[in-house]
C-alpha positions in Angstrom: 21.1 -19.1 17.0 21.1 -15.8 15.8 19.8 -12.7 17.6 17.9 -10.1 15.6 17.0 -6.8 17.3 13.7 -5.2 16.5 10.9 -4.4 18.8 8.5 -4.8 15.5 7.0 -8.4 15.6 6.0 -7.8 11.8 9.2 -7.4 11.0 10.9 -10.4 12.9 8.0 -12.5 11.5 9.1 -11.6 7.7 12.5 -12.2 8.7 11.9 -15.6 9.8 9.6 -16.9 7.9 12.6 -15.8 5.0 15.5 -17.5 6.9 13.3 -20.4 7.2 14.3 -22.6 4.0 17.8 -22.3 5.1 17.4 -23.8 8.6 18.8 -20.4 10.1 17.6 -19.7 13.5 16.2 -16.6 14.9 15.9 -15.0 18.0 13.9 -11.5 18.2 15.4 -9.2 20.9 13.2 -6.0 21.2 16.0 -3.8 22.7 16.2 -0.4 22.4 19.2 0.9 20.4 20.1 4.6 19.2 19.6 5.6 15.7 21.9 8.2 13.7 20.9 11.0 11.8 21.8 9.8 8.6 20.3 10.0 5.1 21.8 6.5 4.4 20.1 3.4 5.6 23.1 1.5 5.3 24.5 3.8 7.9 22.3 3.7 9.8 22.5 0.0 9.9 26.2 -0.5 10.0 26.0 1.9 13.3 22.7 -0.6 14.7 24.8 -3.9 14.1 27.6 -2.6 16.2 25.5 -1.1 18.9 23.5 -4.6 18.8 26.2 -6.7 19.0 27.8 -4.8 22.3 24.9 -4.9 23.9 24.3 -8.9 23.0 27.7 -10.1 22.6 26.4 -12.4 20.3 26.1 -12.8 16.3 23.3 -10.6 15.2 21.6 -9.1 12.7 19.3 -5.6 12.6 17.3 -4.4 9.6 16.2 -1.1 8.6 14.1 -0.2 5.4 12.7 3.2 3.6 10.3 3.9 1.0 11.3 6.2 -1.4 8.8 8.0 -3.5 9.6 9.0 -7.1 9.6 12.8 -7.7 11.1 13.4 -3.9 14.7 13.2 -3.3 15.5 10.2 -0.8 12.4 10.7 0.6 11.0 9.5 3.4 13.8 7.3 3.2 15.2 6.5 6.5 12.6 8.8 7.9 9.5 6.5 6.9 8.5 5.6 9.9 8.8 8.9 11.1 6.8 10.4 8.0 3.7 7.9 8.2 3.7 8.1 12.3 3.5 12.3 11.6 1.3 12.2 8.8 -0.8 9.5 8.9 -2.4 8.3 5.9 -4.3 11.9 5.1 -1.0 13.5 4.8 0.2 10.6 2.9 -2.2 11.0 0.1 -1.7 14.9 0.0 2.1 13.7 -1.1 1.6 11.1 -3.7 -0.1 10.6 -7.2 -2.1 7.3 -8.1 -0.3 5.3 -9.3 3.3 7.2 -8.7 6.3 4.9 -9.0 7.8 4.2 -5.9 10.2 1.6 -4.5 11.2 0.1 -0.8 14.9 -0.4 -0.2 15.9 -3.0 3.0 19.3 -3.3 4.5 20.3 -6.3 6.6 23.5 -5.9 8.5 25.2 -8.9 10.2 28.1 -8.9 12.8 29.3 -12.6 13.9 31.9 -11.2 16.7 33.8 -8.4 18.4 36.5 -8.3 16.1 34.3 -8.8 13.0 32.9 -6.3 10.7 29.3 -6.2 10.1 28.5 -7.7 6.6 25.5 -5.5 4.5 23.1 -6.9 2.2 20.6 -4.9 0.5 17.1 -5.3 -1.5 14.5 -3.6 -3.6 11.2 -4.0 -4.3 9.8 -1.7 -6.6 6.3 -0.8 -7.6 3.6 1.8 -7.2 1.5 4.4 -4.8 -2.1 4.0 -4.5 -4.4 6.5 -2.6 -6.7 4.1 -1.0 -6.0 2.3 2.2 -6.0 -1.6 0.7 -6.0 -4.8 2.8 -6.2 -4.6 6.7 -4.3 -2.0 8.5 -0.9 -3.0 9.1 -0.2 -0.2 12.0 3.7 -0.8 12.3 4.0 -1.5 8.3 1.2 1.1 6.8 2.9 1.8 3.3 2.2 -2.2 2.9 -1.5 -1.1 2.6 -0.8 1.6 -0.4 2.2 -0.2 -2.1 1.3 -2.7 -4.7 5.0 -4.5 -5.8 5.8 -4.7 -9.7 4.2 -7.5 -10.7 0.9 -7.7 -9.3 -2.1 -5.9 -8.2 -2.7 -6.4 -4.6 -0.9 -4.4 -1.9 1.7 -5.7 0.3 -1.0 -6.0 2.4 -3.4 -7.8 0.7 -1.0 -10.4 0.8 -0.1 -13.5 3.3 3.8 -13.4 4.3 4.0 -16.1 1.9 2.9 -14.1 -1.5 4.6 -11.0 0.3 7.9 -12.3 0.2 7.9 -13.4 -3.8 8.7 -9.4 -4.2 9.6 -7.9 -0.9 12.8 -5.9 -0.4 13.2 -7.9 3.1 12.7 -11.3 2.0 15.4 -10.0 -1.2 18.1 -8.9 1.4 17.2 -11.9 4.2 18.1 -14.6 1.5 21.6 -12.7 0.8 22.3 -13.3 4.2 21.0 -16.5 4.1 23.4 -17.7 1.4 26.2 -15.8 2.7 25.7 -17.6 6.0 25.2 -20.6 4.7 28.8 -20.2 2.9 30.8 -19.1 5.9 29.0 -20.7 9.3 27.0 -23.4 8.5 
């Protein structure tokens, strides 16, 4: 069984639902772990796994995941959360065009032991912006209600997990893991 920390339930939901197929296990531990500063998510990942794992001492996996709006450089980023939370969705749409290009970028980081060294895997989703809150809120995911994925027309969002994770960025990075796990534990 494999711990993952997150205090998101969203998030551990999409995760699992991901692993699934593979017959990986999941164990959502909502402990509170120090973030860097860092403009890289995979930093900022890399630097999660290890704190996870001492705190856990057991295999475990963390995820952290930006959006990055065209025209804006690596931003929000790593600071999404942060952005949206400040903002809210008023501020949002003072930012962005209809329409703008955007993309979400996941990492998953994975770290089997003490003496092993976390393992990244990273996805994309890309698509575009739209000005209009779509589908119901998602409070702890909002840029699912004003990102539509390449692809389609509905917003991440408007979607079930199920059509969600055709395109997501998570699911993309999750089934990385999945195989790599697969090759080397199971």
């Amino acid at each position: 069984m494999i711990r993952l920390v997150t205090s998101n339930p969203l998030k551990a939901l999409e995760i699992s639902q991901a692993l699934k197929p593979y017959g990986i296990g999941l164990k959502p531990e909502a402990i509170e772990i120090d973030e860097i500063q860092s403009l890289s998510i995979e930093a900022v990942v890399r630097h999660k796994v290890e704190q996870a794992y001492n705190l856990i001492k057991a295999p475990v996996l963390v995820d952290d995941t930006g959006i990055f709006f065209t025209g804006y450089k690596q931003f929000p980023g790593v600071l999404s959360r942060y952005v949206a939370m400040s903002l809210g969705f008023k501020g949002l749409f003072k930012l962005i065009k209809s329409g703008q290009h955007a993309y979400f970028c996941s990492y998953i980081a994975f770290k089997a032991s003490a003496r092993a060294k976390p393992v990244v895997f990273r996805g994309v989703c890309r698509g575009r912006l739209v000005r209009t809150i779509r589908g119901p809120r998602k409070i702890t995911m909002p840029y699912d209600n004003i990102f539509i994925p390449t692809g389609d027309s509905r917003t991440f969002a408007e979607m079930g997990v199920t059509d969600k994770q055709k395109y997501d960025h998570r699911a993309k990075a999750v089934r990385l893991f999945a195989k790599y796990y697969q090759q080397h534990y199971l």
